[in-house]
C-alpha positions in Angstrom: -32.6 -47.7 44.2 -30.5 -45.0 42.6 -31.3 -43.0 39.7 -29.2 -43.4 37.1 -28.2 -40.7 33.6 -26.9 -42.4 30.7 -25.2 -40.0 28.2 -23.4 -41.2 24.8 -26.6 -43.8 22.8 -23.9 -45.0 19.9 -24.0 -48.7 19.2 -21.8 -49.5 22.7 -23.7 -47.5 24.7 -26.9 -48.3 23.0 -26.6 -52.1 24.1 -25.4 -51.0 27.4 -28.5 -49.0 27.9 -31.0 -51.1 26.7 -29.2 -54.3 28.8 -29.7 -51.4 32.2 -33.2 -50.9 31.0 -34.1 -54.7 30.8 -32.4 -55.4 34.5 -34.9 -52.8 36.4 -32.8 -49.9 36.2 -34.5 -46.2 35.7 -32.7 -44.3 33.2 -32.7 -40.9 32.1 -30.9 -40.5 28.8 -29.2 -37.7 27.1 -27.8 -37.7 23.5 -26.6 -35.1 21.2 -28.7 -37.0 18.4 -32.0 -36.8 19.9 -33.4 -39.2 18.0 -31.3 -41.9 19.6 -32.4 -40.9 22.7 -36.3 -41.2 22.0 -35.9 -44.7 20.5 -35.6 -45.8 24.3 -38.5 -45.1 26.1 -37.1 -43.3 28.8 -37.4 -40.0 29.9 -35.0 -37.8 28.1 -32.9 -34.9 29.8 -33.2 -31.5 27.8 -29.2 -31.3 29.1 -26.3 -33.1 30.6 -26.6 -29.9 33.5 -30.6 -31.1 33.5 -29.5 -34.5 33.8 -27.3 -34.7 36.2 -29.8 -32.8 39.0 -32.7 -35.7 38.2 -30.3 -38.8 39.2 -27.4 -40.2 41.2 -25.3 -41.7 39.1 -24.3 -40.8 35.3 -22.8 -43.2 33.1 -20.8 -41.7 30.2 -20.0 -43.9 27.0 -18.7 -41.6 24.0 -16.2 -41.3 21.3 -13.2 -39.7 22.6 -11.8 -37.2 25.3 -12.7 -34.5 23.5 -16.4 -35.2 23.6 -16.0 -36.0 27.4 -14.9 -32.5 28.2 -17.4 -31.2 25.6 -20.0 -33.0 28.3 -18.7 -32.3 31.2 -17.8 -28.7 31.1 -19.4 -27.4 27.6 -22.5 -24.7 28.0 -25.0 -26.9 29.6 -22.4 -29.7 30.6 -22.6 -31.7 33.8 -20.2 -29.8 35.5 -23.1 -27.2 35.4 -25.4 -28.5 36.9 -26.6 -29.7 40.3 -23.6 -31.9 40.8 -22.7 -32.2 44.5 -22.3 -35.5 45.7 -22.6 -36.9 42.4 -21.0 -40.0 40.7 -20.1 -39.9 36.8 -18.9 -43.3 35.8 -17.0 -42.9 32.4 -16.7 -46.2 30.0 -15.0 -44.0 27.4 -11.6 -44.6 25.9 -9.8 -41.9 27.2 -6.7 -40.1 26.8 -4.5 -41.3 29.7 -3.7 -37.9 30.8 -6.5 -36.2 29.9 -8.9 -38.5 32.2 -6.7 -37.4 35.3 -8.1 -33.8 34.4 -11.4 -35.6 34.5 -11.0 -36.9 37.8 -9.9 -32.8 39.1 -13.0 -31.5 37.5 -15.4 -33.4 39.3 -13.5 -32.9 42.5 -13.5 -29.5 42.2 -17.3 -29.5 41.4 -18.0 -31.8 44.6 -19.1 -34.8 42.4 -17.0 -37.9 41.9 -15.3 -39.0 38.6 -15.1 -43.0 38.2 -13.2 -44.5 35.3 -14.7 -47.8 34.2 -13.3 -48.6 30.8 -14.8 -51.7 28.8 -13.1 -54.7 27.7 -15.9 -56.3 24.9 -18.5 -55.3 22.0 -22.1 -55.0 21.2 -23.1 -58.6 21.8 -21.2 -59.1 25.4 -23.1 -55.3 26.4 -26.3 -56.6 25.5 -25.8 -59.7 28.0 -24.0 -57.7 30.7 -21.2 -59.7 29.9 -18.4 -57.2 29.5 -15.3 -56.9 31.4 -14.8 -53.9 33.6 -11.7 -52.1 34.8 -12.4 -49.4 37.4 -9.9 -46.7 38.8 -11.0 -44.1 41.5 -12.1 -43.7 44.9 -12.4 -47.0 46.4 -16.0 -46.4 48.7 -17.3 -45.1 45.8 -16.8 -48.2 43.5 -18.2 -50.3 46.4 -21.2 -47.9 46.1 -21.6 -48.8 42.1 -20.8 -52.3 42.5 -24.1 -53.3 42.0 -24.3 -51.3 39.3 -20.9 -52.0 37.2 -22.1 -56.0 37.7 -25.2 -55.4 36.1 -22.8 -54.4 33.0 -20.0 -57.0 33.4 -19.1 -60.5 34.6 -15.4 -59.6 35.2 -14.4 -56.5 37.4 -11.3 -55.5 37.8 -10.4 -52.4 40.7 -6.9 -50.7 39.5 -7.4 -48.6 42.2 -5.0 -45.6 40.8 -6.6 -42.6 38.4 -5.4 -43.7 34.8 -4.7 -47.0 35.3 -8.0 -48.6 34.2 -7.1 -46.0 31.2 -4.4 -47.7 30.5 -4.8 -51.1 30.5 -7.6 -50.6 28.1 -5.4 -49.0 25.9 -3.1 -52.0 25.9 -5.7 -54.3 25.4 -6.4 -52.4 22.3 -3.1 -53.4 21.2 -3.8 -56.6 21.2 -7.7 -55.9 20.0 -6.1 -53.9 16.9 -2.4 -56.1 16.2 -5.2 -59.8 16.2 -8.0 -57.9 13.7 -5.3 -57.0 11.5 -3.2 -60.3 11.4 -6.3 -62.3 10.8 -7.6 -60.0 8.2 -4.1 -60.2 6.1 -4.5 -64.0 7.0 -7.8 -63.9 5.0 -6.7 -61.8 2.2 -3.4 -63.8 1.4 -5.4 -67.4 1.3 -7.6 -65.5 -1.1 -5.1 -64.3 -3.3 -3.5 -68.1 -2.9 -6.6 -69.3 -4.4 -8.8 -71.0 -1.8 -12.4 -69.5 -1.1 -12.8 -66.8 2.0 -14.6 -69.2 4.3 -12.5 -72.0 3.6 -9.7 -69.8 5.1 -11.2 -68.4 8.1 -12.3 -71.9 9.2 -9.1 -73.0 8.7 -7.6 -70.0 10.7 -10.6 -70.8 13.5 -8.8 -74.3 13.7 -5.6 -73.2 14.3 -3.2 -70.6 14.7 -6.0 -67.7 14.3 -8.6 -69.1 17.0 -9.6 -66.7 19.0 -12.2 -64.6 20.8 -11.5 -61.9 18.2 -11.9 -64.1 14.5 -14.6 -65.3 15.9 -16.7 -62.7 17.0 -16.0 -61.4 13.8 -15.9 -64.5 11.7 -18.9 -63.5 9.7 -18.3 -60.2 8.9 -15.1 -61.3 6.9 -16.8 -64.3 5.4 -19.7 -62.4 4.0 -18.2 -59.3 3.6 -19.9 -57.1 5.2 -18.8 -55.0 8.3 -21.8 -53.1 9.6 -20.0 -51.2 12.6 -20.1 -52.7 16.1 -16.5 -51.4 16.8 -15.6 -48.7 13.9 -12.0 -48.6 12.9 -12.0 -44.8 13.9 -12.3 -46.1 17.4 -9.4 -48.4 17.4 -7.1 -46.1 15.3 -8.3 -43.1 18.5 -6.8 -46.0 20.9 -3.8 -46.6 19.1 -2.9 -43.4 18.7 -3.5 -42.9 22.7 -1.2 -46.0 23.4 1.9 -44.2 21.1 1.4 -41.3 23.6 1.5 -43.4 26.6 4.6 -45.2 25.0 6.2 -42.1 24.5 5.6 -40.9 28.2 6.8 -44.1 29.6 10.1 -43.8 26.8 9.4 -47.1 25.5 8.8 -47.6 21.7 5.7 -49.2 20.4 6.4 -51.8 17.9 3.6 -53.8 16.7 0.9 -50.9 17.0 2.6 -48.3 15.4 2.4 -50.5 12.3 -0.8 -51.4 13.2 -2.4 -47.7 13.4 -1.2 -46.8 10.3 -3.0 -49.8 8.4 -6.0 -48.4 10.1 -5.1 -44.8 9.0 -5.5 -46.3 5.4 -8.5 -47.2 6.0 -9.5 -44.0 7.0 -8.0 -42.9 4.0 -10.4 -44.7 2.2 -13.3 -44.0 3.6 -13.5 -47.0 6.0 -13.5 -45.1 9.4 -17.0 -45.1 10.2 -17.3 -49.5 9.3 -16.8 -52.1 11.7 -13.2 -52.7 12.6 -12.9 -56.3 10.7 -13.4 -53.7 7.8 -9.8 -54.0 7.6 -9.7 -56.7 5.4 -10.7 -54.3 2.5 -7.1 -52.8 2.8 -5.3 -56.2 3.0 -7.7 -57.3 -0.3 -6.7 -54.7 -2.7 -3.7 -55.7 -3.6 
């Protein structure tokens, strides 16, 4: 059985861990907030170099490109370490062009880079129900099949370095453009007089039904938007997507309007809620 790293324990990879743990898989962990880590009950690496010698396989979930490099190549990264013949399997969000740098790094340091970006939330991780799209070196995802299906129901091989990056990002459009209509939805019927629940049942009944309202169906209804998905996250992927529009010379319509009303969020202190958060904008006026 291979021995498998997990770096990056925030509420994603959390659930993803956990879900691992409860299949049969051995984990070593490694988390900047150690405390994260030790909630497990798994041996913990001292560092990603540390961690990457112990195991075959490291799995990567974190916040952004910049803390991938930070992990791969900062003092005590992987990179570091014993990494010969390694696999990293990376289920960040990425920059597009920054995960082709990625992909060089570990070349250069004889291990193998694997994107495998996640379409789904908390809940679907927990089950091993996520989607999975994978781009890289085609024996080697046949090698972590097994693995990636223990972590989703759908795979998806793209085959080409960034393209799994990319689709993700697009599916974030859609992700960020549905959140926001329904959460406008909600604040106008509320303003129109009829009570919150009313109107997202409504919604759920017709034009707003939807794997996104309801998944998050009772975080608008009570109010409360405990972070599964922050809005910092999907503002990050909007803000990728304008830079792959701009590359491709194509303007971006809906999610440029879109990423701004989750800048005002930020602006407000919102960043670190769950993405439905949203609705808080939409309500104030």
């Amino acid at each position: 059985m291979m021995k498998v790293g997990f770096i990056g324990l925030g509420h994603l990879g959390k659930a993803i861990a956990q879900h691992l743990i409860t299949e049969g898989i051995p984990l070593i962990v490694w988390n900047r907030t150690k405390t994260k880590a030790s909630t497990l009950g798994v041996p913990v690496a001292s560092t990603p170099g540390q961690l990457i010698g112990e195991v075959d396989v490291v799995i990567l979930n974190l916040f952004d490109s910049g803390a991938v490099r930070s992990v791969l190549e900062g003092p005590d990264g992987l990179l570091s370490g014993d990494c010969k013949g390694k696999i990293i399997i990376d289920t960040t969000t990425n920059h597009f062009e920054q995960v082709l740098k990625f992909h060089e790094r570990a070349k250069e340091c004889g291990a193998v880079y694997l994107e495998c970006t996640l379409l789904g939330s908390v809940v679907p991780a927990s089950q091993g129900s996520l989607t999975v799209l994978v781009s890289g070196e085609p024996d080697v995802f046949d090698e972590v099949k097994p693995l990636l299906e223990k972590m989703g129901r759908s795979i998806y091989y793209l085959h080409e370095p960034s393209l799994a990056t990319k689709m993700k990002l697009i599916n974030n459009l859609v992700l960020g453009s549905l959140m926001a209509t329904c959460a406008e939805a909600v604040a106008l019927g509320e303003a129109s007089g009829l009570e919150r629940e009313t109107v997202v049942n409504i919604l759920l009944s017709g034009a707003g039904n939807s794997m996104v309202l309801n998944a998050k169906k009772e975080n608008l209804v009570k109010g409360v938007f405990d972070p599964q998905f922050t809005s910092a996250l999907i503002y990050k992927d909007l803000h990728y997507l304008q830079d792959l529009c701009r590359t491709l010379g194509r303007p971006l319509f809906t999610g440029s309007v879109v990423k701004e009303v989750y800048a005002m969020a930020r602006a407000r202190g919102l960043a670190n809620q769950d993405f439905s958060g949203i609705y808080q904008v939409f309500s104030e006026y």
